[in-house]
C-alpha positions as CSV (number, residue, x, y, z in Angstrom):
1,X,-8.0,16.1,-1.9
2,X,-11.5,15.2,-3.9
3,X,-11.5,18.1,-5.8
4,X,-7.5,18.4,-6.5
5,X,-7.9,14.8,-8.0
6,X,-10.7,15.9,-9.9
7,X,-8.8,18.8,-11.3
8,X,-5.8,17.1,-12.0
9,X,-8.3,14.1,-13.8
10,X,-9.6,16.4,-16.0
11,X,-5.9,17.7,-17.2
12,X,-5.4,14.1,-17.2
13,X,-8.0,14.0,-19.9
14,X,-6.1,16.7,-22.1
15,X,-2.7,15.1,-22.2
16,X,-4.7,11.4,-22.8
17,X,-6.1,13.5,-25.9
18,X,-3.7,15.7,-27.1
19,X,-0.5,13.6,-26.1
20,X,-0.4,10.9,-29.0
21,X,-2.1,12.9,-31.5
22,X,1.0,15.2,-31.3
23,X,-0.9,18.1,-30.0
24,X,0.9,20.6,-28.1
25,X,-0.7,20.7,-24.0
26,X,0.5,25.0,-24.5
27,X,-1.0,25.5,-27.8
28,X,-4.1,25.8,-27.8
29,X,-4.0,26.6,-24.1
30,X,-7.4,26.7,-23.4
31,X,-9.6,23.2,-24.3
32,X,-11.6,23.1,-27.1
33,X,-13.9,20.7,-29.1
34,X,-12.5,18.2,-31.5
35,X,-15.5,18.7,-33.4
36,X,-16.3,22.1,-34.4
37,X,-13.0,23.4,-33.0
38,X,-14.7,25.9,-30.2
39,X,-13.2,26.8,-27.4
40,X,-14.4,25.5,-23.9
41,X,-15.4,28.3,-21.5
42,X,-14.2,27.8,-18.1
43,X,-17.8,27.2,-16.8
44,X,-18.1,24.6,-19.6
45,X,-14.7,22.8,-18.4
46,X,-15.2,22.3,-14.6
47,X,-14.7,18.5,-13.7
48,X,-17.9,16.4,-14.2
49,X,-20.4,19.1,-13.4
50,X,-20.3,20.5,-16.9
51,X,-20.5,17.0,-18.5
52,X,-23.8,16.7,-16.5
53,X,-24.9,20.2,-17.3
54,X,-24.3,19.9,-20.9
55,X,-26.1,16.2,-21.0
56,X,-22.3,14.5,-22.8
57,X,-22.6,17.1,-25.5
58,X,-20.7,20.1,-26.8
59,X,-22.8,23.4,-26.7
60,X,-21.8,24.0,-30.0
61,X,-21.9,21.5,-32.3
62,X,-23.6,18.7,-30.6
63,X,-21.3,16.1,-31.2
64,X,-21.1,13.1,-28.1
65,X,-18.7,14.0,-25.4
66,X,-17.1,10.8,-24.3
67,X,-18.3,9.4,-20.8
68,X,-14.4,9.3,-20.3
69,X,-14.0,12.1,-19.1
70,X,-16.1,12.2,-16.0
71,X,-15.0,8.6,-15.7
72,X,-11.5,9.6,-15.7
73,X,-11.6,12.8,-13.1
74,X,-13.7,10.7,-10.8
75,X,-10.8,7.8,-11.0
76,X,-8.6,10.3,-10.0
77,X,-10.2,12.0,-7.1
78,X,-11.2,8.7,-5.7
79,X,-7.6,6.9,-5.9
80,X,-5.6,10.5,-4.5
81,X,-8.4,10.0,-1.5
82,X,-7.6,7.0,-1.2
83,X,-3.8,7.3,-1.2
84,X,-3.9,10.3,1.6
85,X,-6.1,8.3,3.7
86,X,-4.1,4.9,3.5
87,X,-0.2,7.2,3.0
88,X,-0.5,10.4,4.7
89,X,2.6,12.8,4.1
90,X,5.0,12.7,2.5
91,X,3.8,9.4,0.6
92,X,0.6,10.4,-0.9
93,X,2.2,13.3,-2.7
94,X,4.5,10.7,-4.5
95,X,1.9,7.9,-4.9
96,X,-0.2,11.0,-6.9
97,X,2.5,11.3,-9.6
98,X,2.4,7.2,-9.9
99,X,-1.5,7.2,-10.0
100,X,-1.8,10.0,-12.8
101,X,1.1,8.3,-15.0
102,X,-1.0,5.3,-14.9
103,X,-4.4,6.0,-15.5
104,X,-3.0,8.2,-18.4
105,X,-1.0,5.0,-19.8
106,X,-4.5,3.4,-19.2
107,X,-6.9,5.2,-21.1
108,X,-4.3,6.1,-24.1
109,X,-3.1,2.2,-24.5
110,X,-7.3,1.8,-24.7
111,X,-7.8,4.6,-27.5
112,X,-4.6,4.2,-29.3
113,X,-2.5,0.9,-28.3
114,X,0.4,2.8,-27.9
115,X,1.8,3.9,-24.1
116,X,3.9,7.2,-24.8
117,X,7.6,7.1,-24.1
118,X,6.6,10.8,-22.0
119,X,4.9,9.0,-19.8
120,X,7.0,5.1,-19.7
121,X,10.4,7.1,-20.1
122,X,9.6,10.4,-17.9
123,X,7.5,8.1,-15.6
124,X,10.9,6.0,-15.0
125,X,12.8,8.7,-14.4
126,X,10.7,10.2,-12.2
127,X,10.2,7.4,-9.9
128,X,14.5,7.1,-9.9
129,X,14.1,10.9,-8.6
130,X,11.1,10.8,-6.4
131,X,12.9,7.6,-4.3
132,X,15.9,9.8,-4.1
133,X,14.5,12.3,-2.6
134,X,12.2,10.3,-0.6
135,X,14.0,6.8,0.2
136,X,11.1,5.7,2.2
137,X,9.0,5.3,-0.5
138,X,10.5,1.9,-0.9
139,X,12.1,1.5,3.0
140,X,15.4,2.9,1.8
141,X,17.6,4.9,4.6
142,X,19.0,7.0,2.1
143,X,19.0,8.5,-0.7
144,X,21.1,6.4,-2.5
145,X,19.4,3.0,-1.3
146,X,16.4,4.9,-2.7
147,X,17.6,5.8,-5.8
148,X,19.2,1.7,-5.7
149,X,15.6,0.1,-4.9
150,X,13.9,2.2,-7.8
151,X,16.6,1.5,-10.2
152,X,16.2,-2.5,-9.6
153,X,12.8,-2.6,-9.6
154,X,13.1,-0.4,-13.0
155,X,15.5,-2.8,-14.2
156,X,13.7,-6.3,-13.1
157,X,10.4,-4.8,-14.4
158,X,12.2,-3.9,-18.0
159,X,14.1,-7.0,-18.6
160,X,11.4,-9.4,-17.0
161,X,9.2,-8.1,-20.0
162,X,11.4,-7.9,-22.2
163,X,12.3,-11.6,-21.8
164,X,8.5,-12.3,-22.5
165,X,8.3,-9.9,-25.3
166,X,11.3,-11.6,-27.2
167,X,10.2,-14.9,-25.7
168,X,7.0,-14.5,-27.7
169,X,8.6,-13.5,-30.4
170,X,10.8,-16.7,-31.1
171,X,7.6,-18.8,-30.6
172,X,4.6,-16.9,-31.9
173,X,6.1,-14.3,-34.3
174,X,5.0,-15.4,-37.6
175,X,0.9,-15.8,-38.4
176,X,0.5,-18.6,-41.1
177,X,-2.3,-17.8,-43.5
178,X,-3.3,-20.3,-45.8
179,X,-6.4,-19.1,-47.8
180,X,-9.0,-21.5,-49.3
181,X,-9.2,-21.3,-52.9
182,X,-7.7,-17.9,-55.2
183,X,-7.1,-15.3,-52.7
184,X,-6.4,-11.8,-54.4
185,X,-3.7,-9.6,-52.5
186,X,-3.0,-5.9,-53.1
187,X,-0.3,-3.7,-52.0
188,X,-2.2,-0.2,-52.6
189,X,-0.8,3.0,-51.9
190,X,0.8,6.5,-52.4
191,X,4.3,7.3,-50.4
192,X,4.1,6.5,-46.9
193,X,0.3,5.7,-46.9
194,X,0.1,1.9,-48.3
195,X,-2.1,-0.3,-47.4
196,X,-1.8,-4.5,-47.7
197,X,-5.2,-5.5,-48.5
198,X,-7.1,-8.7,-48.8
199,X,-10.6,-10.0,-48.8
200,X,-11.7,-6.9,-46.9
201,X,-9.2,-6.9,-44.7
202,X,-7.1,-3.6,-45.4
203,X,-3.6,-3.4,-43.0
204,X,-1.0,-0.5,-42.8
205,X,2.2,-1.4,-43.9
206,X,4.0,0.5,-41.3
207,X,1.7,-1.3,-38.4
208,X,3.3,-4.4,-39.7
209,X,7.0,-3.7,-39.2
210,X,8.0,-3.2,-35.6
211,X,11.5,-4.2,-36.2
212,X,13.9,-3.6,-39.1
213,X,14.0,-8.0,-39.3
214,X,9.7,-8.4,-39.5
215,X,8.8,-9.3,-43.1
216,X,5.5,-10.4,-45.2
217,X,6.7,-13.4,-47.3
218,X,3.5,-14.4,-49.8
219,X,3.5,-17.8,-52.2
220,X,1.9,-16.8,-54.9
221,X,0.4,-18.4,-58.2
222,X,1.0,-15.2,-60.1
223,X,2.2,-11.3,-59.4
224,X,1.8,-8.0,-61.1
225,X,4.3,-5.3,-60.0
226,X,3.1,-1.6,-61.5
227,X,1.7,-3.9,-64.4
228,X,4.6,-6.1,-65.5
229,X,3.5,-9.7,-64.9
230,X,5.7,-12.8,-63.1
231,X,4.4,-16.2,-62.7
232,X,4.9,-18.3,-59.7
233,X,6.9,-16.9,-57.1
234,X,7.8,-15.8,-53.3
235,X,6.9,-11.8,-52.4
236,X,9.1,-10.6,-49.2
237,X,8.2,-7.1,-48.4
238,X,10.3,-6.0,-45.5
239,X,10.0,-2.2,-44.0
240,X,12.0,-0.3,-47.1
241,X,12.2,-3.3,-50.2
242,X,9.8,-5.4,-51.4
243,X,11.7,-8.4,-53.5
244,X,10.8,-11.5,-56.0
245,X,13.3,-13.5,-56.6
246,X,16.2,-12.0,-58.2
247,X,14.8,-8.9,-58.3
248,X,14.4,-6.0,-55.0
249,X,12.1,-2.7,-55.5
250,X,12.6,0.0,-53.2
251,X,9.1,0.6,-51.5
252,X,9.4,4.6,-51.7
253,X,10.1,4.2,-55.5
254,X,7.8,1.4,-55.9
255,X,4.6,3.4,-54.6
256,X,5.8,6.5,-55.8
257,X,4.3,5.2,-59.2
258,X,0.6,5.3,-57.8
259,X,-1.3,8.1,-58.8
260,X,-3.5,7.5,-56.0
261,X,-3.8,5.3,-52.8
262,X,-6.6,3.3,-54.9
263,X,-4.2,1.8,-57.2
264,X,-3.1,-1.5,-56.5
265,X,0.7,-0.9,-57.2
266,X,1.0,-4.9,-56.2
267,X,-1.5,-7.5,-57.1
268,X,-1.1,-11.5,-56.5
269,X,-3.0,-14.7,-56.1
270,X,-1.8,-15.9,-52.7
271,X,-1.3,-19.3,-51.6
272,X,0.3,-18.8,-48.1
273,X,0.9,-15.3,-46.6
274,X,3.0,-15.1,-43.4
275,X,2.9,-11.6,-41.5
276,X,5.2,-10.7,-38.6
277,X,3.1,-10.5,-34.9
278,X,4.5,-9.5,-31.4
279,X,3.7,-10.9,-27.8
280,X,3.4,-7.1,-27.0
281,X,4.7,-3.9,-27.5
282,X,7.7,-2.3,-26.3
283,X,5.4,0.3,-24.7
284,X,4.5,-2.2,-22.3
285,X,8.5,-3.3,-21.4
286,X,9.0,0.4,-20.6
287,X,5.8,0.7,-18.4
288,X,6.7,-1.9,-16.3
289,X,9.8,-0.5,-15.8
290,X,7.7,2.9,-14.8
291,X,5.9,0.8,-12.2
292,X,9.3,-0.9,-10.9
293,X,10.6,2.5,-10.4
294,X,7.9,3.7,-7.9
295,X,7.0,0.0,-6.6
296,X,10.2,-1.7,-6.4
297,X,11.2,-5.5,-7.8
298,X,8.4,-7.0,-5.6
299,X,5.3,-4.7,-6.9
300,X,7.0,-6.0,-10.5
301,X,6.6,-9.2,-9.6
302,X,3.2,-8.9,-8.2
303,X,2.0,-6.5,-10.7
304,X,2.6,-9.1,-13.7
305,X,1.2,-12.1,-11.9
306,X,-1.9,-10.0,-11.4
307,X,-2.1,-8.1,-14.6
308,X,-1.7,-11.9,-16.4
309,X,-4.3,-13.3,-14.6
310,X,-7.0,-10.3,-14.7
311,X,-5.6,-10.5,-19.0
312,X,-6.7,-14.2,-19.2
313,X,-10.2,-13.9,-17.3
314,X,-11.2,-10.9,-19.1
315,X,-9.4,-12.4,-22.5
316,X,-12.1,-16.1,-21.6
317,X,-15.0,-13.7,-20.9
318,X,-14.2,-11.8,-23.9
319,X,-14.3,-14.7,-26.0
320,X,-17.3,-16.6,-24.2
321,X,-19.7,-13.4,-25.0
322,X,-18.4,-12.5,-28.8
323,X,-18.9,-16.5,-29.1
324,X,-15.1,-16.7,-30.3
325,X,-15.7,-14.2,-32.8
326,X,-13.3,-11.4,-30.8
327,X,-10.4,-10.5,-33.1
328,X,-8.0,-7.3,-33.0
329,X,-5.3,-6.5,-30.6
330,X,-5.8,-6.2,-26.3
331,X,-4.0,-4.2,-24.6
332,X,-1.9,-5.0,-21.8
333,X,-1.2,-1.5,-20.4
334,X,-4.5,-1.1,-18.2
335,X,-4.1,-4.6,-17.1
336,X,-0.5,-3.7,-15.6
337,X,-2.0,-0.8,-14.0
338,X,-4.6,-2.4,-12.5
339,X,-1.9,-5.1,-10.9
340,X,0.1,-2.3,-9.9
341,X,-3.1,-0.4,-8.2
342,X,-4.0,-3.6,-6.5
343,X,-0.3,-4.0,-5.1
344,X,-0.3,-0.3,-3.8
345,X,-3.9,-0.8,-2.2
346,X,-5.5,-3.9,-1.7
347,X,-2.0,-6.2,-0.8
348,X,-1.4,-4.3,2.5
349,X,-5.0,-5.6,3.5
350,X,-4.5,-9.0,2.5
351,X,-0.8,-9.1,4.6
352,X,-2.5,-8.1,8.0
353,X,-1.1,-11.0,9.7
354,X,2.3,-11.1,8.2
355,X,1.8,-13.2,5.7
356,X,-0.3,-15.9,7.6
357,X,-3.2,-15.5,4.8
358,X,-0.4,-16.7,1.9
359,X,1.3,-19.3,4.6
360,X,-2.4,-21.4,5.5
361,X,-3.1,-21.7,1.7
362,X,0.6,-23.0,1.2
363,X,1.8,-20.0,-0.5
364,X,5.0,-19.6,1.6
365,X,7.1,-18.1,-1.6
366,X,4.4,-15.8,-2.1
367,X,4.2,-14.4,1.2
368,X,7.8,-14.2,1.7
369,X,8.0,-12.1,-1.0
370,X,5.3,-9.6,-0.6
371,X,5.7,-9.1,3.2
372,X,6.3,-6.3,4.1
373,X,4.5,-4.1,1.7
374,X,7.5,-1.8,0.2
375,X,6.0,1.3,1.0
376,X,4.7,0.5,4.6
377,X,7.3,2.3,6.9
C-alpha cells in the first residue's frame, strides 16, 4: 500500500502542476522539466528515490527541483497506510480517492490560491457516487440513504460556507485606503493585461473583480484619461467600464489606446481609494462541499471548527514571527484539509469512550454530535 501511495503521490504531483496552468495530463505524456523542457526518463521519475539520486536537481539543466515532490508522495503513501490499517476493505479504497483530492486541493491552493472546479466539482460528485455505491461509508443501509447522507453533507458544507463567504462580504468587503500626502495612481496596460499601480504596489485588474458588482471607486484631486485632463472627481472602474462622472469608457476600448503595457492609460492624485476584498474564495465553498460529500454533515461541522482554529494559530504565529509585517492572501484550502484529515483519523481516537472525553470537559453538544464517527460501521 506504501508504494501504490507513493505512485499515485507522484501523479499527484503532475496534475498539482499541470492542472491550473492549463496543461493537458495526456500531452506531453511522459513528465518533463519546466526548465529546459527535457523529458524525464523513467529511472529519473521513480517516487523520491530519483529526487535523492539527482540531489533536488534536473540532470539537464540544473535548475532546483522543488522538495514538494518527495514531500508530496511521501504524504500520500503514509495517509493510504494509514487508511488500510485503521479502514480495511472496502473503506480504504474510497478514503484513497478523498485523500488524493485533498492533498491536491492542498498544494495547488498553496502555489496558486485557487482550488480547481476538477477537483471541488468532480470531487463532489464523486463522493455522491462513491456513497452510492458504498452506503457504509457514512452508516447508510442503502444506496439511496448513501447517496442522501453525501448529498447533505455536500449541501451543509456548501451553504455553511457560503453563508460566511457572503457574511464576510457585507461586513469586510470594501478596503479603505486613505494615503498620506499626493499619492499617484496609474491604470497601465494593453488589452486584457492592466495593471492598477501605486507606490510600488502593482495589482491585476482582473484579480480585483470576483463579481460582476466589485468596483475600485478613487477621490481624486486630478485625473488624466489617455491625456485629456479633469479636475476633481470620483474614478469607479468596475470589471468592463471605468466612469467619471458623466462620462463611462469601455475598459477594452480604453486600453486598447496603449501602445504598450508601460503606458499609464490612467493617471490620478488619489485622496481615498476603496478596492473590493472577499472573506474567501468560492473555491473554498465548493471544497467543503467535496469534504461533506465523503464525510457527511458532521465531518462539515468538525472540519471548519478545526480548520478555523488551526487558521487563527498559524495566522497569530504568522504575524508574531514577521513582527506584523505579514501581508498577501492565506489560504484556507489546506487548513480545511487538515480538519477534514484530523476528523477521518485522529477523532475516532479521541471518542474511545463514547464521547466521555467531550462529556467530563462539558462538551456535551460536541460529543453528541461527533459520536459515532460516520465511517465507523
Amino acid at each position: 500500500m506504501g508504494l501504490l501511495g507513493l505512485i499515485t503521490g507522484s501523479f499527484l504531483n503532475a496534475v498539482i502542476h499541470r492542472l491550473p496552468l492549463g496543461i493537458s495530463l495526456l500531452n506531453p505524456r511522459r513528465s518533463f522539466c519546466p526548465g529546459c523542457q527535457k523529458t524525464i526518463p523513467w529511472y529519473e521519475n521513480l517516487p523520491v528515490f530519483s529526487w535523492l539520486f539527482l540531489r533536488g536537481r534536473c540532470s539537464g539543466c540544473a535548475i532546483p527541483i522543488s522538495l514538494r515532490y518527495p514531500l508530496v508522495e511521501l504524504l500520500t503513501a503514509a495517509l493510504y497506510l494509514l487508511a488500510w490499517r485503521e479502514f480495511g476493505i472496502p473503506l480504504a479504497p474510497v478514503l484513497w480517492i478523498f485523500i488524493s483530492l485533498s492533498l491536491t486541493a492542498t498544494f495547488i491552493d498553496l502555489d496558486h490560491l485557487i482550488i480547481p472546479d476538477e477537483i471541488t466539482l468532480g470531487g463532489t460528485l464523486a463522493g455522491l457516487l462513491c456513497a452510492s455505491l458504498l452506503p457504509s461509508l457514512l452508516g447508510g443501509a442503502s444506496w439511496l440513504q448513501g447517496l442522501m447522507m453525501s448529498a447533505t453533507g455536500a449541501a451543509v458544507g456548501y451553504l455553511l460556507l457560503w453563508g460566511v463567504v457572503e457574511g464576510g462580504k457585507w461586513a469586510f468587503g470594501r478596503q479603505r485606503i486613505r494615503p498620506v500626502g499626493s499619492e499617484i495612481l496609474e491604470v497601465r496596460g494593453r488589452g486584457t493585461d492592466c495593471m492598477l499601480k501605486m507606490k510600488d504596489e502593482a495589482i491585476p485588474l482582473e484579480e480585483l473583480f470576483n463579481r460582476s458588482s466589485d468596483r475600485v471607486e478613487a477621490s481624486c484631486a486630478w485625473v488624466e484619461i489617455c491625456g485629456e485632463r479633469f479636475e476633481s472627481g470620483k474614478i469607479i472602474i468596475g470589471p468592463q467600464t471605468l466612469g467619471l462622472g458623466d462620462r463611462v469608457w469601455e475598459l477594452h476600448e480604453l486600453f486598447r489606446t496603449g501602445e504598450s503595457t508601460h503606458e499609464a492609460v490612467v493617471r490620478a492624485e488619489v485622496t481615498e481609494l476603496i478596492l473590493p476584498r472577499e472573506a474567501m474564495g468560492f473555491g473554498d465553498v465548493k471544497f467543503l462541499a467535496c469534504i461533506g460529500a465523503f464525510l457527511g454533515w458532521k465531518g462539515v461541522l468538525f472540519t471548519l471548527f478545526a480548520a478555523s482554529v488551526a487558521g487563527a494559530v498559524i495566522g497569530l504565529l504568522t504575524l508574531a514571527v514577521t513582527r506584523g509585517r505579514s501581508g498577501g492572501r492565506i489560504p484556507f484550502g489546506p487548513y480545511l484539509a487538515f480538519g477534514a484529515l484530523l476528523w477521518l483519523f485522529v477523532v475516532p481516537e479521541l471518542l474511545v469512550f463514547d464521547g466521555l472525553l467531550f462529556n467530563g470537559l462539558g462538551f456535551r453538544v460536541m460529543g453528541f454530535l461527533l459520536s459515532p464517527h460516520p465511517v465507523v460501521v
